[in-house]
Structures are given as C-alpha cells and as structure tokens.
PDB file of N, CA, C and O in Angstrom:
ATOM      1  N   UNK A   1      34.694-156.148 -76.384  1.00  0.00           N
ATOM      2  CA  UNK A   1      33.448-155.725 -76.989  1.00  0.00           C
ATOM      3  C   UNK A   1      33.665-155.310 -78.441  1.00  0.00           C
ATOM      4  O   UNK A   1      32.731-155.568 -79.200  1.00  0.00           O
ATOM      5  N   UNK A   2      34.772-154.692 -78.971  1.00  0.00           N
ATOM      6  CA  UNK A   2      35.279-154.584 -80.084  1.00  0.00           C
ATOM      7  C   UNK A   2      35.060-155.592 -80.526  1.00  0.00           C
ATOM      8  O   UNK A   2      34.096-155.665 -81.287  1.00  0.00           O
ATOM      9  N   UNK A   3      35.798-156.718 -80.263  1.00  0.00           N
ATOM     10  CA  UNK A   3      35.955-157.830 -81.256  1.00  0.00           C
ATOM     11  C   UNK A   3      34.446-158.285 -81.577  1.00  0.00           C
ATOM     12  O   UNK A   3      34.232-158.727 -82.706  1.00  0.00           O
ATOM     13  N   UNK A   4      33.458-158.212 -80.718  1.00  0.00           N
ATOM     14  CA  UNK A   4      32.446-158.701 -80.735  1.00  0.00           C
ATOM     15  C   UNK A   4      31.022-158.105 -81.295  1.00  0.00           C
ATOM     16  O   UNK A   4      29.869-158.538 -81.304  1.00  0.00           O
ATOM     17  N   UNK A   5      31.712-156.799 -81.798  1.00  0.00           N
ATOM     18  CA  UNK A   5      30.828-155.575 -82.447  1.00  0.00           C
ATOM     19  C   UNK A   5      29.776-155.285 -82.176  1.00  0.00           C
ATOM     20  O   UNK A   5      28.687-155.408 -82.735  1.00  0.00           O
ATOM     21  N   UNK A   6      30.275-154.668 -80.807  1.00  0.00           N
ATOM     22  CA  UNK A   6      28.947-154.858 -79.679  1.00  0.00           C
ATOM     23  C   UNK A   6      29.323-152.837 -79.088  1.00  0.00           C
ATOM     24  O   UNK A   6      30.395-152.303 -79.372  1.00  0.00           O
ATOM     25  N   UNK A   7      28.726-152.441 -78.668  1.00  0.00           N
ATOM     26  CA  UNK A   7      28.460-150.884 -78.364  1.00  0.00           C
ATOM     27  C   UNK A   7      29.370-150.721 -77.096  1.00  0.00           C
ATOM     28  O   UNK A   7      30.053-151.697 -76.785  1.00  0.00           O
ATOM     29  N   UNK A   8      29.458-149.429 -76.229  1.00  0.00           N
ATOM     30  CA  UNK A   8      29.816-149.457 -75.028  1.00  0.00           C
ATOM     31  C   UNK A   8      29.326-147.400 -74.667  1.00  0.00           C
ATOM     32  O   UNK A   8      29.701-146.460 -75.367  1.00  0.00           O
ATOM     33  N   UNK A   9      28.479-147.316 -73.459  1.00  0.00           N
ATOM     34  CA  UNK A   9      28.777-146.211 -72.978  1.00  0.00           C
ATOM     35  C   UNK A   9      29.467-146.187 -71.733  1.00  0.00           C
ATOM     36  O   UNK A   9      29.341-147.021 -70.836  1.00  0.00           O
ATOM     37  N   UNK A  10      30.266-145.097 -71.730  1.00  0.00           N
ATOM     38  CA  UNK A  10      30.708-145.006 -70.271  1.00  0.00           C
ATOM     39  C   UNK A  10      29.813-143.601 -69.773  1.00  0.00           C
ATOM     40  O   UNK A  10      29.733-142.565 -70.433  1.00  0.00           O
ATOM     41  N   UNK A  11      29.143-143.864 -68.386  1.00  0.00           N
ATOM     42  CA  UNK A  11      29.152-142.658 -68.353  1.00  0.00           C
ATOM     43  C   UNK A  11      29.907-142.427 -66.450  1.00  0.00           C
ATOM     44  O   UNK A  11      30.389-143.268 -65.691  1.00  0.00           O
ATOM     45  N   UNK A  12      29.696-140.979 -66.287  1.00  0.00           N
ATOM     46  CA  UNK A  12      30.155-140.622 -64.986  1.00  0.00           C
ATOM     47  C   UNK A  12      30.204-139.291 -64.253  1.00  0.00           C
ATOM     48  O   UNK A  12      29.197-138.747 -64.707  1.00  0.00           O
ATOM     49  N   UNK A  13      30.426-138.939 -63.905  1.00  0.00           N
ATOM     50  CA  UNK A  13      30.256-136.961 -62.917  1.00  0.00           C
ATOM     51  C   UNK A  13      31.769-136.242 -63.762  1.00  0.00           C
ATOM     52  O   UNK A  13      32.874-136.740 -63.545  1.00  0.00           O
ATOM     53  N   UNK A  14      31.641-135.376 -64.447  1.00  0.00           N
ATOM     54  CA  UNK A  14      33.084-134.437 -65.033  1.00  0.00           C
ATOM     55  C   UNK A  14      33.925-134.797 -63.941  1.00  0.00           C
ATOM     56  O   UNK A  14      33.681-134.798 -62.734  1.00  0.00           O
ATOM     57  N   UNK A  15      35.413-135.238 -64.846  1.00  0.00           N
ATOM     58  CA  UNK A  15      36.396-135.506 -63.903  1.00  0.00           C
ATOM     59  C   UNK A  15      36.853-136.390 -63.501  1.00  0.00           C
ATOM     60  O   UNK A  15      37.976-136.419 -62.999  1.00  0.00           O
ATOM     61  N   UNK A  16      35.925-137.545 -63.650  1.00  0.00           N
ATOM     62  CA  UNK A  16      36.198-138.792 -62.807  1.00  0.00           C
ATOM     63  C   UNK A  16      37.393-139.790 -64.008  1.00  0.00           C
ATOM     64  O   UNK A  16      38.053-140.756 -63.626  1.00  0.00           O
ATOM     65  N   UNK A  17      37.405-139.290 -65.311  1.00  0.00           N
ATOM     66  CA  UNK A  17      38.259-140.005 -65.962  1.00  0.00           C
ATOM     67  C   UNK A  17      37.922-140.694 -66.655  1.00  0.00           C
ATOM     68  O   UNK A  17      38.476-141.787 -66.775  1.00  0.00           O
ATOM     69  N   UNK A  18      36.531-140.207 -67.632  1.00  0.00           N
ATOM     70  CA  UNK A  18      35.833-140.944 -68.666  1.00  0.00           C
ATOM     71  C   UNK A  18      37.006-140.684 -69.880  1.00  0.00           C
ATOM     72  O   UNK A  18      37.573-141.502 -70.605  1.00  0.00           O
ATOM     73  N   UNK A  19      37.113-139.414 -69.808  1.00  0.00           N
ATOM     74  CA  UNK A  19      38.046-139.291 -71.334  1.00  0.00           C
ATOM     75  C   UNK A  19      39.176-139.848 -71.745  1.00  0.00           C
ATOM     76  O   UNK A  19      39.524-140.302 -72.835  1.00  0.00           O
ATOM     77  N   UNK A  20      39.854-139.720 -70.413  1.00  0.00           N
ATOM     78  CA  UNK A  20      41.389-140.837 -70.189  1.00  0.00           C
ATOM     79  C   UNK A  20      41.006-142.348 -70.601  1.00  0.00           C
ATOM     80  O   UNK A  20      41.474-142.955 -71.565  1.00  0.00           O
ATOM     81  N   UNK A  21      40.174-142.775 -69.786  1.00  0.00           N
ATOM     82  CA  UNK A  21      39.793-144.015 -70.089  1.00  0.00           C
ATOM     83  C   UNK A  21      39.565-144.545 -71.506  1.00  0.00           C
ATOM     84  O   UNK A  21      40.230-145.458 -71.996  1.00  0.00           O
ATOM     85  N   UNK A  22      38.392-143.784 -72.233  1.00  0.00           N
ATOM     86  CA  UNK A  22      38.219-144.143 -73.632  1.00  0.00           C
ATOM     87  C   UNK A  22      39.595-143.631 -74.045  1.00  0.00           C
ATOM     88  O   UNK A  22      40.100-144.750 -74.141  1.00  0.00           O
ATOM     89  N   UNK A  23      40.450-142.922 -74.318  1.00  0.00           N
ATOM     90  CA  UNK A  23      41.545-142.649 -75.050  1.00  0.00           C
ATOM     91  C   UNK A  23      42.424-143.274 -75.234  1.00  0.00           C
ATOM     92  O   UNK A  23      42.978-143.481 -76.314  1.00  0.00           O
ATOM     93  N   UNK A  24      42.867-143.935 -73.526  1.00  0.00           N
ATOM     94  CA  UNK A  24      44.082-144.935 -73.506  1.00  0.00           C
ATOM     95  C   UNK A  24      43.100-146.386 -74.488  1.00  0.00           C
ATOM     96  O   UNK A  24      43.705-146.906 -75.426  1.00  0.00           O
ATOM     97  N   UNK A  25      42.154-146.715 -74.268  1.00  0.00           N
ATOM     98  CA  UNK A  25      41.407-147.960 -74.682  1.00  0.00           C
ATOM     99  C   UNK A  25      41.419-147.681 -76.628  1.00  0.00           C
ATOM    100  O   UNK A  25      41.802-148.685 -77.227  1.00  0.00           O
ATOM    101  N   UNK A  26      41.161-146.837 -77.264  1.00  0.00           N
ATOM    102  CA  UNK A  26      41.267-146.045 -78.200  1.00  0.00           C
ATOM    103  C   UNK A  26      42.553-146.478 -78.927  1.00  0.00           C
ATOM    104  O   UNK A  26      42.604-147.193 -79.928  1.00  0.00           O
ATOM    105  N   UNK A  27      43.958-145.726 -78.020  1.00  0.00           N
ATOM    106  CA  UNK A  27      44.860-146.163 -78.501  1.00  0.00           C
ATOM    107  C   UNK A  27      45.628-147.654 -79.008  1.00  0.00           C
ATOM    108  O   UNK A  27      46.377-148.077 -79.888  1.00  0.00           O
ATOM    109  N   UNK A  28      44.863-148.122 -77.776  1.00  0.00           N
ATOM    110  CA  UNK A  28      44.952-149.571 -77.786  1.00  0.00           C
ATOM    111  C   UNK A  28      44.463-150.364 -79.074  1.00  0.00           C
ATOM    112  O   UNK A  28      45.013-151.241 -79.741  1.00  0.00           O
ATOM    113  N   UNK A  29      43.304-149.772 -79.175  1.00  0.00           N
ATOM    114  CA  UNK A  29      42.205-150.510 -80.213  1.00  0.00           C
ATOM    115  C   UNK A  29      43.413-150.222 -81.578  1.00  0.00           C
ATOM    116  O   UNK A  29      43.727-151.121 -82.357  1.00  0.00           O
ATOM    117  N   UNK A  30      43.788-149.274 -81.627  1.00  0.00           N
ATOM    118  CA  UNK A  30      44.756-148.522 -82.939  1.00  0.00           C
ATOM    119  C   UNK A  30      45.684-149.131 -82.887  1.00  0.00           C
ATOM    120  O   UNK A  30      46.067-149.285 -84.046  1.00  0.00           O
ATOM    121  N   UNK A  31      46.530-149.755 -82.009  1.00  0.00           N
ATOM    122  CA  UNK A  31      47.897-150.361 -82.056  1.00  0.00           C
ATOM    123  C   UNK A  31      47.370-151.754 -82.404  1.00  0.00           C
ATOM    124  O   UNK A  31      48.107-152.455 -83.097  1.00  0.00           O
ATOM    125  N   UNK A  32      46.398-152.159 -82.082  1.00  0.00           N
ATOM    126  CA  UNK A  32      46.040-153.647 -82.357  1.00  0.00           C
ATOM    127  C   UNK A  32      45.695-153.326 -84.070  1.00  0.00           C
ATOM    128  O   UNK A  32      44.943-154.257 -84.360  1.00  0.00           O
ATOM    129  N   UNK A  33      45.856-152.577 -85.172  1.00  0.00           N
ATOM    130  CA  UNK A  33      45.199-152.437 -86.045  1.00  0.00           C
ATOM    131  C   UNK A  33      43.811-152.006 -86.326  1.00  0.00           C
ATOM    132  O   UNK A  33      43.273-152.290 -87.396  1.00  0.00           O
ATOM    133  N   UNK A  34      43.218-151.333 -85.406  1.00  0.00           N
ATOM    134  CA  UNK A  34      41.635-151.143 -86.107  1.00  0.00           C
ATOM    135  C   UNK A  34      41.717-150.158 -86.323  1.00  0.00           C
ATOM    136  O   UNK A  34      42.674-149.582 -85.807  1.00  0.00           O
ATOM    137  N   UNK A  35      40.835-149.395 -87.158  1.00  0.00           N
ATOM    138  CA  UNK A  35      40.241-148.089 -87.401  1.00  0.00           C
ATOM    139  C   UNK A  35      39.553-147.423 -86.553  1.00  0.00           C
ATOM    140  O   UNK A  35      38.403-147.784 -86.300  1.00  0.00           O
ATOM    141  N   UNK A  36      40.080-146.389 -85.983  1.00  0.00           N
ATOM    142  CA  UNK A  36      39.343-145.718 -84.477  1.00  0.00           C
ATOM    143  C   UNK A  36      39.305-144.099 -85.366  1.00  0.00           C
ATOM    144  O   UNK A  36      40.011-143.511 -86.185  1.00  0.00           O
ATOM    145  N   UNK A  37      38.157-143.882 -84.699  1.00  0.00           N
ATOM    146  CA  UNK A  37      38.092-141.917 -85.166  1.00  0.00           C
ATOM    147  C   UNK A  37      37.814-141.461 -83.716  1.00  0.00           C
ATOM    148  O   UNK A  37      36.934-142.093 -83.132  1.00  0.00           O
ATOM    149  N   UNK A  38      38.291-140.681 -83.190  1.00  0.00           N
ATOM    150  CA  UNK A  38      37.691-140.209 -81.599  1.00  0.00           C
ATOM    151  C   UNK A  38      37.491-138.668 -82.055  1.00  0.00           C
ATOM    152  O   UNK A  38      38.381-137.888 -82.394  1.00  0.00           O
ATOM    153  N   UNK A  39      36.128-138.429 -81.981  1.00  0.00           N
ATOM    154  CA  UNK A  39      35.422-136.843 -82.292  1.00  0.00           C
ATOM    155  C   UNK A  39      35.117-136.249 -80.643  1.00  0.00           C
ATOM    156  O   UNK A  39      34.678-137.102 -79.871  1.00  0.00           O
ATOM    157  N   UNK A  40      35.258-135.317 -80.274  1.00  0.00           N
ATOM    158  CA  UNK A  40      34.479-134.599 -79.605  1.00  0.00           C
ATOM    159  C   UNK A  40      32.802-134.354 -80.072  1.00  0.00           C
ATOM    160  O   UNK A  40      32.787-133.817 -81.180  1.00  0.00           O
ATOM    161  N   UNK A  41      31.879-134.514 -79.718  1.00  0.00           N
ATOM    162  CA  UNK A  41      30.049-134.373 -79.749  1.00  0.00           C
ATOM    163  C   UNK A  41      29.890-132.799 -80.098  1.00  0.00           C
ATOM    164  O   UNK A  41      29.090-132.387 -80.938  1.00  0.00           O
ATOM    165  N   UNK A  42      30.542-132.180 -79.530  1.00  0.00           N
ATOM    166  CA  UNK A  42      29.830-130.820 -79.984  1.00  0.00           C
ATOM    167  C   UNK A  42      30.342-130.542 -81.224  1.00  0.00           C
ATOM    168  O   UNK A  42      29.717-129.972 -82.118  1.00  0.00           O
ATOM    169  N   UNK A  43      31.941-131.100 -81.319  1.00  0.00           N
ATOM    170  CA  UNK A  43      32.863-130.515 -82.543  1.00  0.00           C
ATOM    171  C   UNK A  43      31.918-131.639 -83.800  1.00  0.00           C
ATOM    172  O   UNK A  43      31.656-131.098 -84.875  1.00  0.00           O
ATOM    173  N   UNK A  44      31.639-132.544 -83.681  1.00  0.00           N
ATOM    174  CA  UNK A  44      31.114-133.979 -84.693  1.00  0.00           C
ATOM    175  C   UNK A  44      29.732-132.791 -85.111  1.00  0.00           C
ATOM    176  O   UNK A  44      29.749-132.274 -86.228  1.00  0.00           O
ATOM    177  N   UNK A  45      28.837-132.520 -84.327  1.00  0.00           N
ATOM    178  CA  UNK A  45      27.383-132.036 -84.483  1.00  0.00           C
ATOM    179  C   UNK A  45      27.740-130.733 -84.801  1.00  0.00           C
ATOM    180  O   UNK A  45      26.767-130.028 -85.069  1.00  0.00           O
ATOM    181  N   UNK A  46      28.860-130.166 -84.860  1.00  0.00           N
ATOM    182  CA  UNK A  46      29.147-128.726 -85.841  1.00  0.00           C
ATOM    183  C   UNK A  46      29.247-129.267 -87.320  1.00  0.00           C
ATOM    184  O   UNK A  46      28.882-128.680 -88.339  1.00  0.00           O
ATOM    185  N   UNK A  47      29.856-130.591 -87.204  1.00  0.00           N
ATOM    186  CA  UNK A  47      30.217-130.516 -88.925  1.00  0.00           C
ATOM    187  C   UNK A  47      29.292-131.572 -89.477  1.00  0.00           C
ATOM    188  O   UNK A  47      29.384-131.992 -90.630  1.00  0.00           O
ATOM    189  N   UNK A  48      28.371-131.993 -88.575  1.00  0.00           N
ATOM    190  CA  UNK A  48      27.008-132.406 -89.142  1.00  0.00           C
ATOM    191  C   UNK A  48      25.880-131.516 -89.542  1.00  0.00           C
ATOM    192  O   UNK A  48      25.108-131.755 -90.470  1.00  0.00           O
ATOM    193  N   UNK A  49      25.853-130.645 -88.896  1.00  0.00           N
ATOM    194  CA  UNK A  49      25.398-129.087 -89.249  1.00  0.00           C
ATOM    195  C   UNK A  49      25.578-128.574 -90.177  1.00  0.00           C
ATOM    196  O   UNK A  49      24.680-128.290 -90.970  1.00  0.00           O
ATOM    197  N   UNK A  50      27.032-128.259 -90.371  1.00  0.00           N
ATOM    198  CA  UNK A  50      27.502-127.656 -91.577  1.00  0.00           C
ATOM    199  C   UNK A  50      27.156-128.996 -92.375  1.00  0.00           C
ATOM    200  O   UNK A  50      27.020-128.449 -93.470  1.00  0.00           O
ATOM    201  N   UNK A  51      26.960-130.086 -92.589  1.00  0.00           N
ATOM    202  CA  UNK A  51      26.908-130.821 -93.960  1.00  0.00           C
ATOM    203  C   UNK A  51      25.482-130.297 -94.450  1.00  0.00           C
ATOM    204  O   UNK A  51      25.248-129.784 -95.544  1.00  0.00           O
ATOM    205  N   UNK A  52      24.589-130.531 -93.424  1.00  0.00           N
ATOM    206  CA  UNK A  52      22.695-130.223 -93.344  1.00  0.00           C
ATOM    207  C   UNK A  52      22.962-129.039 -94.413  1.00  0.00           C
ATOM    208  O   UNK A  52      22.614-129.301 -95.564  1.00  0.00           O
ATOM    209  N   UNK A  53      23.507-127.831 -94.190  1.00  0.00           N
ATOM    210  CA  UNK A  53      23.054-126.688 -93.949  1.00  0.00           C
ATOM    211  C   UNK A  53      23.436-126.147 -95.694  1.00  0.00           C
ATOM    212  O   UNK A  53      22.908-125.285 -96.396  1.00  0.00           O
ATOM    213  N   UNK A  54      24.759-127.247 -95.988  1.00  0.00           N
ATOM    214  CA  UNK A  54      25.229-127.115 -97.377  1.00  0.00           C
ATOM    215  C   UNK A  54      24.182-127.478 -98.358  1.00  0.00           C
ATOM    216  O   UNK A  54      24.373-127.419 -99.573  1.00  0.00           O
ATOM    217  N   UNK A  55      23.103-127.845 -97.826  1.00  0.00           N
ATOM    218  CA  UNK A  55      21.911-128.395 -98.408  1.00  0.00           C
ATOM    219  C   UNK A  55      22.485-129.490-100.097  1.00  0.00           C
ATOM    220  O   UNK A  55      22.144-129.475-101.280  1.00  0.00           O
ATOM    221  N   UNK A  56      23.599-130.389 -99.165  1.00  0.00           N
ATOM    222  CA  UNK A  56      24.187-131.706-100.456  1.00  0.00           C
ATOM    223  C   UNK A  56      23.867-132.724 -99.688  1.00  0.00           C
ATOM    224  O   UNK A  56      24.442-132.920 -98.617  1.00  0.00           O
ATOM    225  N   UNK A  57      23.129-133.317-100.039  1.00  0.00           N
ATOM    226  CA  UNK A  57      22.911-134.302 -99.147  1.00  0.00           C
ATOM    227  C   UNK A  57      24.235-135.289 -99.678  1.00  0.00           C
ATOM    228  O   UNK A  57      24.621-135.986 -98.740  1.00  0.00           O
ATOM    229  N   UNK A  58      24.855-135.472-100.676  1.00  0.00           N
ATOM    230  CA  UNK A  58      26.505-136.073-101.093  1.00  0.00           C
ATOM    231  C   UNK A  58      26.876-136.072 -99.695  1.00  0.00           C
ATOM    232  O   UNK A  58      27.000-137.078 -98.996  1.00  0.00           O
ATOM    233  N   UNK A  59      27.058-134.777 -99.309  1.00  0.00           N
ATOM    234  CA  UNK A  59      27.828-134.495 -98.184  1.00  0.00           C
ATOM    235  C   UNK A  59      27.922-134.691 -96.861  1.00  0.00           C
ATOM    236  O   UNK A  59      28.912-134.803 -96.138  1.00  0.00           O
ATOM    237  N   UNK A  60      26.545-134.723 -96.586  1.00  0.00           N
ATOM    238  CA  UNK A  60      26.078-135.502 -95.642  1.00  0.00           C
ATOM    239  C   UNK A  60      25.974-137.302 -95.431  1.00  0.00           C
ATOM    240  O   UNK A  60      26.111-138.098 -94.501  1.00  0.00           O
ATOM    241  N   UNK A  61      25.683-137.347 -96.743  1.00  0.00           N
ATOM    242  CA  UNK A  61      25.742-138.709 -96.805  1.00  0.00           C
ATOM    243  C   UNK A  61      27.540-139.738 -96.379  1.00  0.00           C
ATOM    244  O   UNK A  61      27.850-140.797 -95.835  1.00  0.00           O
ATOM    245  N   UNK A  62      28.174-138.692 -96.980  1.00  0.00           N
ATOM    246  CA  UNK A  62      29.340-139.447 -96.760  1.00  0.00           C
ATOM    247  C   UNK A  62      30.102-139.167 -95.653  1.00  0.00           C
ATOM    248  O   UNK A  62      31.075-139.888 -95.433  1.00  0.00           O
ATOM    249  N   UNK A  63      29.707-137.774 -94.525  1.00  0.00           N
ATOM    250  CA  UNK A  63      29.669-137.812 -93.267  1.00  0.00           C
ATOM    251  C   UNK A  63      29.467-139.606 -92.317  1.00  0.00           C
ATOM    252  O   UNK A  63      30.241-140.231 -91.591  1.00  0.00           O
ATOM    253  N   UNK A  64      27.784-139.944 -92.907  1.00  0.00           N
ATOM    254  CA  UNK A  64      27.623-140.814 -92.015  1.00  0.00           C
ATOM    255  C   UNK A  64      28.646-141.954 -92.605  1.00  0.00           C
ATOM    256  O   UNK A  64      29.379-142.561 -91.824  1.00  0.00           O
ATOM    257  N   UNK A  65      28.663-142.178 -93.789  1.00  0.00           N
ATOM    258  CA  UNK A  65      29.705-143.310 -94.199  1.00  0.00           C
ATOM    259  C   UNK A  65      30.881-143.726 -93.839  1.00  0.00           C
ATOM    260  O   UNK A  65      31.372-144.854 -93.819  1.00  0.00           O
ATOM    261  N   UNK A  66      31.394-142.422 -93.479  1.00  0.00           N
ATOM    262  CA  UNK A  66      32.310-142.123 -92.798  1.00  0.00           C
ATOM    263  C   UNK A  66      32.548-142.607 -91.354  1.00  0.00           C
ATOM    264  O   UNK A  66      33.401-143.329 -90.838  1.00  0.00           O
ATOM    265  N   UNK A  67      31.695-142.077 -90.991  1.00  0.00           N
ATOM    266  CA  UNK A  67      31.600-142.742 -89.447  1.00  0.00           C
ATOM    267  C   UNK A  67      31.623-144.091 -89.554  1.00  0.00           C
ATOM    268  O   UNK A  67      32.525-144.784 -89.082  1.00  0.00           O
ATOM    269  N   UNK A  68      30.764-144.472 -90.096  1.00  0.00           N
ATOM    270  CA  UNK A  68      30.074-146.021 -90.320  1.00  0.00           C
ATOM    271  C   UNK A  68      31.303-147.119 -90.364  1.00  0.00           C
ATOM    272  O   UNK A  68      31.231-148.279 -89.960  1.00  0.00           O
ATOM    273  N   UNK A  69      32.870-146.233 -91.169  1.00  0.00           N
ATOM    274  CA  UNK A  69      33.286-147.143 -92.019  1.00  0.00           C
ATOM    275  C   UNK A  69      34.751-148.035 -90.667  1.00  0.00           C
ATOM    276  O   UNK A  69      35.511-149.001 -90.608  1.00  0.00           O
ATOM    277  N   UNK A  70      34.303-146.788 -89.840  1.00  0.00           N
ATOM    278  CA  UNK A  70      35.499-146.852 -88.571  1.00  0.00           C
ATOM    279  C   UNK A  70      35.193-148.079 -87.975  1.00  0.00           C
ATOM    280  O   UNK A  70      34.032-148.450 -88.145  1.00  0.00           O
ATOM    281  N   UNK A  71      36.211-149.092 -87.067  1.00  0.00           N
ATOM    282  CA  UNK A  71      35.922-150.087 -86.402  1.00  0.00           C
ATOM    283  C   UNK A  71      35.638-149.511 -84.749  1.00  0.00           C
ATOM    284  O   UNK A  71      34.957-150.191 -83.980  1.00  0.00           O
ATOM    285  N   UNK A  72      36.055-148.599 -84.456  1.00  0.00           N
ATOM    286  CA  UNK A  72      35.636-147.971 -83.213  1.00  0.00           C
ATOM    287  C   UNK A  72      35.304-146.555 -83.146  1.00  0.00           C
ATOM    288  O   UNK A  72      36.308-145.843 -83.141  1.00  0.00           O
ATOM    289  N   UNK A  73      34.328-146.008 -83.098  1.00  0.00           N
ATOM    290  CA  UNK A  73      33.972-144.904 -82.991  1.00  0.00           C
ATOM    291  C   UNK A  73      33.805-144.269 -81.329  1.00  0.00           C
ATOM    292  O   UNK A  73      33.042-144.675 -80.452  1.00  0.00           O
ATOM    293  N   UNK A  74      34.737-143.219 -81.273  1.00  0.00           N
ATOM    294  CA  UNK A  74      34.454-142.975 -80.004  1.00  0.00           C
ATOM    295  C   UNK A  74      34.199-141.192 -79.945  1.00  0.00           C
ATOM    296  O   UNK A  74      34.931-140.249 -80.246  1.00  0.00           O
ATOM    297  N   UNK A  75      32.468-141.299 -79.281  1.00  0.00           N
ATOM    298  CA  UNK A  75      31.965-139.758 -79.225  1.00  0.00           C
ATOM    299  C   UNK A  75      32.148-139.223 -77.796  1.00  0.00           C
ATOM    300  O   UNK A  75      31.644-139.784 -76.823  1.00  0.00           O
ATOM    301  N   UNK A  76      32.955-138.021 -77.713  1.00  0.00           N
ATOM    302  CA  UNK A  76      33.321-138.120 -76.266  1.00  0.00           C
ATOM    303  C   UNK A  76      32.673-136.813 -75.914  1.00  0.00           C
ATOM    304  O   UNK A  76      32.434-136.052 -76.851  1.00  0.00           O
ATOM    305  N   UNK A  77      32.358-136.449 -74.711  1.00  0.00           N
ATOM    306  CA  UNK A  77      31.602-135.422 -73.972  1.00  0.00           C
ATOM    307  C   UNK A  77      30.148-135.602 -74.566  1.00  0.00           C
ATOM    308  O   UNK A  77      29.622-134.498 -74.709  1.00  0.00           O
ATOM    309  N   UNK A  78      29.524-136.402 -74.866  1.00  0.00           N
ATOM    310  CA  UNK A  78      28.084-136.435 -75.448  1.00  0.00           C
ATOM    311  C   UNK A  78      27.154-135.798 -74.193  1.00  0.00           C
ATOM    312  O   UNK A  78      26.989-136.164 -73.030  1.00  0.00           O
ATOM    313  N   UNK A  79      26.632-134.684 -74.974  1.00  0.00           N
ATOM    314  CA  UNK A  79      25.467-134.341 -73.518  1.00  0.00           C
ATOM    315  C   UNK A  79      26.459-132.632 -73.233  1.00  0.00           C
ATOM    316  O   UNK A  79      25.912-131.882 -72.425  1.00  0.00           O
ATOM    317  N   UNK A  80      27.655-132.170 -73.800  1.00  0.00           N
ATOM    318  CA  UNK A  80      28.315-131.007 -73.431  1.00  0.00           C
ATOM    319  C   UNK A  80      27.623-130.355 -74.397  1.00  0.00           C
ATOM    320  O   UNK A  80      26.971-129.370 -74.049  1.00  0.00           O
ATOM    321  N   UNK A  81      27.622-130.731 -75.676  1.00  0.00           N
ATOM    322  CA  UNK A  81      27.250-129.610 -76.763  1.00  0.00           C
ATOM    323  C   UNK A  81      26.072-128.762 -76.197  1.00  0.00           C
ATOM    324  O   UNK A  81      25.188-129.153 -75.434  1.00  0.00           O
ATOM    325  N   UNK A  82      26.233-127.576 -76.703  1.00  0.00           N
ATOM    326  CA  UNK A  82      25.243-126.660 -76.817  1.00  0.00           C
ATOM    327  C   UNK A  82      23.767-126.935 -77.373  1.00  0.00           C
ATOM    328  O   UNK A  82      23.899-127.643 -78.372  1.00  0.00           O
ATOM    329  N   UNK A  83      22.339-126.648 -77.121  1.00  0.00           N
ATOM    330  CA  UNK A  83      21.410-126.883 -77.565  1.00  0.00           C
ATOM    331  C   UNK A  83      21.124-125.562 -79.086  1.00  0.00           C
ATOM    332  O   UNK A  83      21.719-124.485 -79.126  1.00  0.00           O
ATOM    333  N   UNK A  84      20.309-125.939 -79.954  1.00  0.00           N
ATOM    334  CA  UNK A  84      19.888-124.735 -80.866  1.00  0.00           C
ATOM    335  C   UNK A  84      18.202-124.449 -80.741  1.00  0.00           C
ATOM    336  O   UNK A  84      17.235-125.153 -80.447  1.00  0.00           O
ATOM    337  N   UNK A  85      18.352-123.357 -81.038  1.00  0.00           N
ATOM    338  CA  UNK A  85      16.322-123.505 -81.254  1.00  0.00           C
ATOM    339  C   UNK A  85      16.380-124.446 -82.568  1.00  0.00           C
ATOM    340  O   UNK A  85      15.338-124.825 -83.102  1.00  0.00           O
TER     341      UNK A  85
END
C-alpha cells in the first residue's frame, strides 16, 4: 500500500497488537529507504496545539509540511487522547 500511496487503518480492542504491528511494518518501510515519522495522537495534537496557540501560523504551517513531507506516516493510539472544551 506504500508503494501505491494509498492509506491504511488498523483498528482493534487495546492489546490485541495494533502497535507491534504498525512498528515492526514501520521499521520495515525504513530499512527499505522511506521516510517514516511514527507520533503517538495525543503527543502529535499536543504539539499541534502548542503551534495554534503560538498564534504563528509559520509554525503551524510547517508542522503540517512536515508531516506531509514523510513517505509513511504512522498515528498510533488515535481515539486515546484526551478531549478539551
């Protein structure tokens, strides 16, 4: 699906071995040469926060570029983070 620049969710019940899974696959993607970033969701949406909050949008902007620029992006625990008012 990599090669084909095509998406992937996994999902499943805590435990069952979502994180192992994307990680070993992750590593893989990295030894073959690509650009992988693996964020944790709550830790990624803290420092998307903090970019908002710096009121630069520079900063924000090159947050998403950032992301953008990776060949595999992998957001893991999506759905753990904390909610805000």
């Amino acid at each position: 699906m990599l090669e084909a620049g095509q998406g992937l969710i996994i999902v499943g019940s805590p435990g069952c071995g979502k994180s192992h899974l994307v990680s070993a696959s992750a590593q893989r993607a990295k030894e073959a040469g690509y650009s992988v970033l693996f964020e944790r969701a709550p830790k990624l949406l803290m420092r998307l926060r903090a970019a908002y909050s710096s009121k630069s949008k520079a900063c924000e902007l090159e947050m998403f570029e950032a992301l953008g620029r990776v060949d595999l992006l992998v957001i893991d625990d999506l759905g753990a983070e904390e909610g805000t008012e």
